[in-house]
C-alpha positions as CSV (number, residue, x, y, z in Angstrom):
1,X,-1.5,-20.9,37.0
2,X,-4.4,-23.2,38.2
3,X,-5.5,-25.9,36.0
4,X,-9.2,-23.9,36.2
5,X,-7.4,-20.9,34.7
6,X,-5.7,-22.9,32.1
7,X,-9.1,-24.4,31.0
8,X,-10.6,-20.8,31.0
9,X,-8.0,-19.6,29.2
10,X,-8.0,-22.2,26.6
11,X,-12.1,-21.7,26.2
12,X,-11.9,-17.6,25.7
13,X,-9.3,-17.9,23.3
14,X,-11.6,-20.7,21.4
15,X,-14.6,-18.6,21.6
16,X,-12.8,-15.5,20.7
17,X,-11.1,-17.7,18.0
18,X,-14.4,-19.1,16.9
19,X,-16.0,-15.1,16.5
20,X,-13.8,-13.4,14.3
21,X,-14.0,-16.7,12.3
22,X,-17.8,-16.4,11.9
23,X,-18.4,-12.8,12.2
24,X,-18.0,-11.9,8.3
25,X,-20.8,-14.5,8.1
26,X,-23.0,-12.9,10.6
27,X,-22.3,-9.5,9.3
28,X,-22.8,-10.6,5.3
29,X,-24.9,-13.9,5.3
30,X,-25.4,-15.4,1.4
31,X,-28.3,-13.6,0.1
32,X,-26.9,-10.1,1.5
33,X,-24.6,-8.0,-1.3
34,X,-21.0,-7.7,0.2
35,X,-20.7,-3.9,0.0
36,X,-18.4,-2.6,-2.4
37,X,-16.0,-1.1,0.4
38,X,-15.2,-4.2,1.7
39,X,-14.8,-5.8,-1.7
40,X,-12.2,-2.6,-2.3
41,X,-10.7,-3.5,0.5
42,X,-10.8,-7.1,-0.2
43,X,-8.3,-6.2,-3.4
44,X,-6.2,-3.3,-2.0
45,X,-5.3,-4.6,1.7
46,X,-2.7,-7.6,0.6
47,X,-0.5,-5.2,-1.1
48,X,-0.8,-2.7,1.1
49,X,0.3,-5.6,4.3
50,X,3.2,-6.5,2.1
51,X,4.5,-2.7,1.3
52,X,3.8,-2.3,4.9
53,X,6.0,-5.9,6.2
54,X,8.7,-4.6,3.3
55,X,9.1,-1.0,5.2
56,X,9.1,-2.9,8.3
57,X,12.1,-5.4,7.8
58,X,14.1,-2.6,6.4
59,X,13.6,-0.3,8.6
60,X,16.4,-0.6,11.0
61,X,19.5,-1.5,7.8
62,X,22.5,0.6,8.1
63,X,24.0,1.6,4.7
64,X,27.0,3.1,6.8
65,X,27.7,0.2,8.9
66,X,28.9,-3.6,8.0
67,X,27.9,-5.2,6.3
68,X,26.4,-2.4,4.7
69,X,22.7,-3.6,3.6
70,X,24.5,-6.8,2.1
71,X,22.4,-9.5,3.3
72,X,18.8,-7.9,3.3
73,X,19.7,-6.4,-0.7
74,X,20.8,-10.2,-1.8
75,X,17.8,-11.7,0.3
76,X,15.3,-9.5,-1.2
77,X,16.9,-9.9,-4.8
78,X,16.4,-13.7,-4.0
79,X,12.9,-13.4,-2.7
80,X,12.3,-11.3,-6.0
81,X,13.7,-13.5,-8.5
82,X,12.5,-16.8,-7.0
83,X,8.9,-15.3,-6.6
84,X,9.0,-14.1,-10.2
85,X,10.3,-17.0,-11.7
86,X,7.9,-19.8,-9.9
87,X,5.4,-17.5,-8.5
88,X,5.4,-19.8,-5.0
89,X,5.2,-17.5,-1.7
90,X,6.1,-20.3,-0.1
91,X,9.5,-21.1,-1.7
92,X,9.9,-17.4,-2.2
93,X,9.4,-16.3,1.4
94,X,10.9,-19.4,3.1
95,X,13.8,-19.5,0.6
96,X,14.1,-15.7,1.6
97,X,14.3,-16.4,4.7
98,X,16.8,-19.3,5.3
99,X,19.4,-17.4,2.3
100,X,18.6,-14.4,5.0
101,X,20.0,-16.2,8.2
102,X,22.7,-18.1,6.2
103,X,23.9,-15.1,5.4
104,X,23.9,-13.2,9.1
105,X,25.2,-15.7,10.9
106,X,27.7,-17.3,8.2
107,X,28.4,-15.4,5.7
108,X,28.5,-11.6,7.4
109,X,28.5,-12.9,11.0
């Protein structure tokens, strides 16, 4: 790649970048009532990306094969247990995570 083609690069993904960050302002400036399907979707959508990113990482376990779901299972207990108890997504998720490869590439590995 040219430098030129770097540089243009760089600037469409800026611009595009810089649209979706403004466009809900465009769409819905101050003095403009949000419309209440958007607000719906506002409060339903998180949970519905999370159930979805839960299917998603368990999609492919094997009950029938070692190590038998034993990592995700204790993972997700973890992730459950930390989340509930200091209600951090970071600790929970990150926490989650690291227990997660600990336990693939020590542990059951």
């Amino acid at each position: 790649m040219t430098t030129i083609q770097v540089l243009l690069t760089i600037m469409i993904m800026a611009a595009v970048t810089l649209l979706t960050r403004a466009f809900p302002f465009l769409v819905f400036p101050e003095n403009k009532k949000t419309p209440e399907f958007v607000l719906y979707l506002g409060k339903v959508l998180p949970f519905a990306i999370i159930g979805m990113l839960v299917i998603y990482c368990f999609k492919s376990v094997s009950l029938f094969q070692a190590p038998f779901a034993l990592p995700e299972l204790i993972a997700a207990v973890f992730v459950i247990a930390i989340h509930k108890w200091k209600h951090n997504l970071l600790l929970s998720i990150g926490g989650g995570t690291v227990l997660y490869m600990f336990l693939v590439q020590v542990v059951f590995g």
